[in-house]
N, C-alpha and C positions, 0 to 999 in steps of 0.2 A: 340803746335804751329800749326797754318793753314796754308797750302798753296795754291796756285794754281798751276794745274800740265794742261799742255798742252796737248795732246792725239792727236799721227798722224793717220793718214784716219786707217793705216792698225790692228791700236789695239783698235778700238771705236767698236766691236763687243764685247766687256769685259765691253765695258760703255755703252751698250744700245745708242750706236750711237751719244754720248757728247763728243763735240771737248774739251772741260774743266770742268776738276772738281776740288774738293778740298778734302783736305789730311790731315793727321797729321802726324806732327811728327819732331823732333830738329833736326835731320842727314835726308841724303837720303836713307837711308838703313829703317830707322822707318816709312818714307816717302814711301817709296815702299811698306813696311808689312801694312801698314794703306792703300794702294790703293787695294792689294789683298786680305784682311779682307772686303771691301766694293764690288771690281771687284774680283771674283776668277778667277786664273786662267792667270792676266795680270803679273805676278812677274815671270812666268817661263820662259815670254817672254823676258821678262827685264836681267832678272839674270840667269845665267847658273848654273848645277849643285855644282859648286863648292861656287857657291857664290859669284863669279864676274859679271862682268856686260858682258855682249853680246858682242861680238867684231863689232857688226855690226848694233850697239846700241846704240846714243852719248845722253847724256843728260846733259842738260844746267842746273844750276840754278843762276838765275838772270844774263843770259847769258856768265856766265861762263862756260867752259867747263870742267867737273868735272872729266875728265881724268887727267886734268892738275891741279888738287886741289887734295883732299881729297879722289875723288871715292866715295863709297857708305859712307863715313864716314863726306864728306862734311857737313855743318851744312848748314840748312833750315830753318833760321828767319823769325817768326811771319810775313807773309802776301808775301810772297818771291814770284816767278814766277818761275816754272821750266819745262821744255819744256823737251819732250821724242821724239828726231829725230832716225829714222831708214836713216843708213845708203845708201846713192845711188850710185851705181857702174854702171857702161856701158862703152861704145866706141863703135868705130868702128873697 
């Protein structure tokens, strides 16, 4: 399965600077190992040691939010759209 995965400003140093590319893979977890098989090095950023996703990490597919689904076990249909938001914190 292809997707298209979105890529925010602060991880396009692992994509030679492509705000989008494309991926393989039926779940978001095959969708992750097929982006760090092509980017090394983006999947650590993504996933933490244990195998979960970053707390500080949200990622969409087909603008769902995958905390609220499945997690890394969501499925990823043929030509889907999934977007990797880093997390924004501030105040005053």
């Amino acid at each position: 399965m292809s997707v298209s995965v979105r890529i925010p400003t602060i991880l396009r140093t692992y994509t030679g600077d492509e705000s989008q590319v494309t991926a393989e893979g039926a779940t978001l977890a095959e969708v992750v190992d097929s982006l760090d098989a092509t980017y090394p090095g983006i999947k650590a950023r993504v996933v933490d040691e244990d195998g979960k996703l970053r707390r500080f990490v949200n990622i969409y597919v087909a603008e769902e939010d995958v905390r609220f689904a499945d997690g890394l076990d969501t499925t990823t249909p043929d030509g889907t759209q999934i977007s990797i938001i880093p997390a924004v914190a501030g105040g005053c």
